[in-house]
ZAGU-476910 format. One record per residue (C-alpha): residue number from 1; residue in three letters; chain; x, y, z. Coordinates in Angstrom, 2 decimals. Layout:
// residues N
     n   res   chain         X         Y         Z
   NUM   Ala       A         X         Y         Z
...
This chain:
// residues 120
     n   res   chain         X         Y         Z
     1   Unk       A     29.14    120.55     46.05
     2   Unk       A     26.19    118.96     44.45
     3   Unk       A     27.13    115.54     45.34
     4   Unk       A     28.21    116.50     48.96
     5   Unk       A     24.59    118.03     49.31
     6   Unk       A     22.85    115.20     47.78
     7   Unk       A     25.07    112.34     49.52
     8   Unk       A     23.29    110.46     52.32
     9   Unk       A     25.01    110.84     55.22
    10   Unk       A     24.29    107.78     56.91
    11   Unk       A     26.21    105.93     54.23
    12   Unk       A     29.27    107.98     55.81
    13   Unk       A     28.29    106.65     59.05
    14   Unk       A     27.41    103.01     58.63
    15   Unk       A     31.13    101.94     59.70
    16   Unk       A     31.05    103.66     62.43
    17   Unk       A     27.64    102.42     63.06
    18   Unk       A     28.30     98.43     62.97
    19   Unk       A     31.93     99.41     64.94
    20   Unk       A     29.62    100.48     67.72
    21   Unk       A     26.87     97.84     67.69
    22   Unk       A     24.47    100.34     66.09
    23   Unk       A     22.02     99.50     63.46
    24   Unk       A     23.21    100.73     59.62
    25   Unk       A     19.76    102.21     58.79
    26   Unk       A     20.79     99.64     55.82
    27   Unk       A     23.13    102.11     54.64
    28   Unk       A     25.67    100.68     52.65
    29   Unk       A     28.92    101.90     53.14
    30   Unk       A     30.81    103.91     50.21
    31   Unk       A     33.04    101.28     49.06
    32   Unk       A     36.54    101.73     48.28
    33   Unk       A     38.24    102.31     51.34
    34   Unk       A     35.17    102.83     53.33
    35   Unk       A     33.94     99.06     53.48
    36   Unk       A     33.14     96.95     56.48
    37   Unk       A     36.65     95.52     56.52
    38   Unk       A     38.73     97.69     55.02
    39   Unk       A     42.06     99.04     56.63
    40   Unk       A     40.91    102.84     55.95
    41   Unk       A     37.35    102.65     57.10
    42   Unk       A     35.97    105.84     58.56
    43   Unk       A     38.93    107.84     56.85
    44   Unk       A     36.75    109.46     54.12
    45   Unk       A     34.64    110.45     56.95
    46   Unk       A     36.75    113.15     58.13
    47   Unk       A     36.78    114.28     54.24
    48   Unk       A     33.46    114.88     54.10
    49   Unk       A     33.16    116.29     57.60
    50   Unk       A     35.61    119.16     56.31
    51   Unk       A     33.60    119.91     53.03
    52   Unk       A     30.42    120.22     54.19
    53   Unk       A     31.84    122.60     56.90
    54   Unk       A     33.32    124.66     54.93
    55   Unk       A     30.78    124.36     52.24
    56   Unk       A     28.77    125.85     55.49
    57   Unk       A     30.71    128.26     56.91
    58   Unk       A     31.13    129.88     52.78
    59   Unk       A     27.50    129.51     52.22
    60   Unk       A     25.17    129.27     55.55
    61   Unk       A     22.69    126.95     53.90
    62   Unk       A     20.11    125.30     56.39
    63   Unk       A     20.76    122.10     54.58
    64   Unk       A     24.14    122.17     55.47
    65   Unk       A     23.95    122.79     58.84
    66   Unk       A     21.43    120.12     59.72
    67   Unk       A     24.05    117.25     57.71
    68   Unk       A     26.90    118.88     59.74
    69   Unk       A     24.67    118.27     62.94
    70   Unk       A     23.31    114.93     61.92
    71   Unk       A     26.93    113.51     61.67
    72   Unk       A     28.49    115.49     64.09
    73   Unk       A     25.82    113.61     66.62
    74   Unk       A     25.60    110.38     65.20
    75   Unk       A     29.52    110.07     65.64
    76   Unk       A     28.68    111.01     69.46
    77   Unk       A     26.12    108.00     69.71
    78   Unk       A     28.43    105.97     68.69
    79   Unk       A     30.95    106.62     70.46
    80   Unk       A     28.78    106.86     73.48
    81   Unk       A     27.83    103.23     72.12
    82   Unk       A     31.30    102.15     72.14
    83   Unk       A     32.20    103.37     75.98
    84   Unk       A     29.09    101.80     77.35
    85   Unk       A     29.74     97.99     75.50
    86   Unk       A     30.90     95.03     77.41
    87   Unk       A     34.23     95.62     76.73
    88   Unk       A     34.85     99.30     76.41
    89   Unk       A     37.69    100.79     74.62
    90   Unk       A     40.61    101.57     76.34
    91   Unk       A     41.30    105.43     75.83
    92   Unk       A     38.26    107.81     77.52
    93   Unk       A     36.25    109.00     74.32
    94   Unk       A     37.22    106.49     71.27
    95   Unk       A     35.89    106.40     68.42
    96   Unk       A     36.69    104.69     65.27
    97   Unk       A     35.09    102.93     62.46
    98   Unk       A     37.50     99.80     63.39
    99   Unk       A     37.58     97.92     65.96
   100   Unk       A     40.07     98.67     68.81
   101   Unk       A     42.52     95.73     68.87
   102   Unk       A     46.41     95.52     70.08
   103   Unk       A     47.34     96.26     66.69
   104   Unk       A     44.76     99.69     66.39
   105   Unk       A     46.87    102.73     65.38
   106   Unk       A     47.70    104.94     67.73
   107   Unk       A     47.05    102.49     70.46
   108   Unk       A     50.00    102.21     72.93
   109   Unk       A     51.22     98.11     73.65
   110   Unk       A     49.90     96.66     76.83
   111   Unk       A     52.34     97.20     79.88
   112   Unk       A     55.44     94.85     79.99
   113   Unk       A     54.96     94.02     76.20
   114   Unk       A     58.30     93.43     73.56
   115   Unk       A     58.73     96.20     71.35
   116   Unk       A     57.57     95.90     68.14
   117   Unk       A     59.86     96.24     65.19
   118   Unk       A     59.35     96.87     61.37
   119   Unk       A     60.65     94.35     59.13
   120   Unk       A     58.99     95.27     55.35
């Protein structure tokens, strides 16, 4: 828990930050996965979200609390960011560290569109 304590939060939130048109705070994302292009971006975020709350809720510590809140609220700017751009997303309340494109998971195909098949 030392390095969860210790780890700057806004590196957690700098792909979700540039998603949104938001300045990074130069934060520099945490690599691996969690890089300005990468197909898993804001994925760790949800990671860390769950161990500092439950680092919390075991422990209470003030620290804690205020990280929790920090990225609990910057997630909320950005996604406030996101619904109030020139071209809004397309489900009430997105949020993602990726942009939201035809081929976004979890995005359903625009009306009258082929289905899409797997072929790997």
């Amino acid at each position: 828990m030392t390095r969860a304590r210790a780890y700057p939060a806004d590196r957690i939130l700098a792909v979700f930050r540039a998603n949104a048109g938001l300045d990074t705070r130069s934060a520099q994302p945490p690599g691996g996965w969690e890089t300005a292009d990468g197909n898993l971006r804001g994925h760790y975020a949800g990671h860390f979200l769950t161990l500092i709350a439950q680092d919390y809720a075991d422990t209470h510590e003030t620290a804690l609390r205020e990280k929790l809140d920090h990225l609990v609220e910057s997630l909320g700017e950005c996604r406030a960011a996101l619904a109030g751009s020139a071209n809004p997303p397309s489900h009430p309340g997105y949020l993602a560290a990726y942009p939201e494109t035809p081929e976004s998971p979890g995005r359903p195909p625009p009306p009258g569109s082929p289905p899409t098949t797997r072929t790997s």
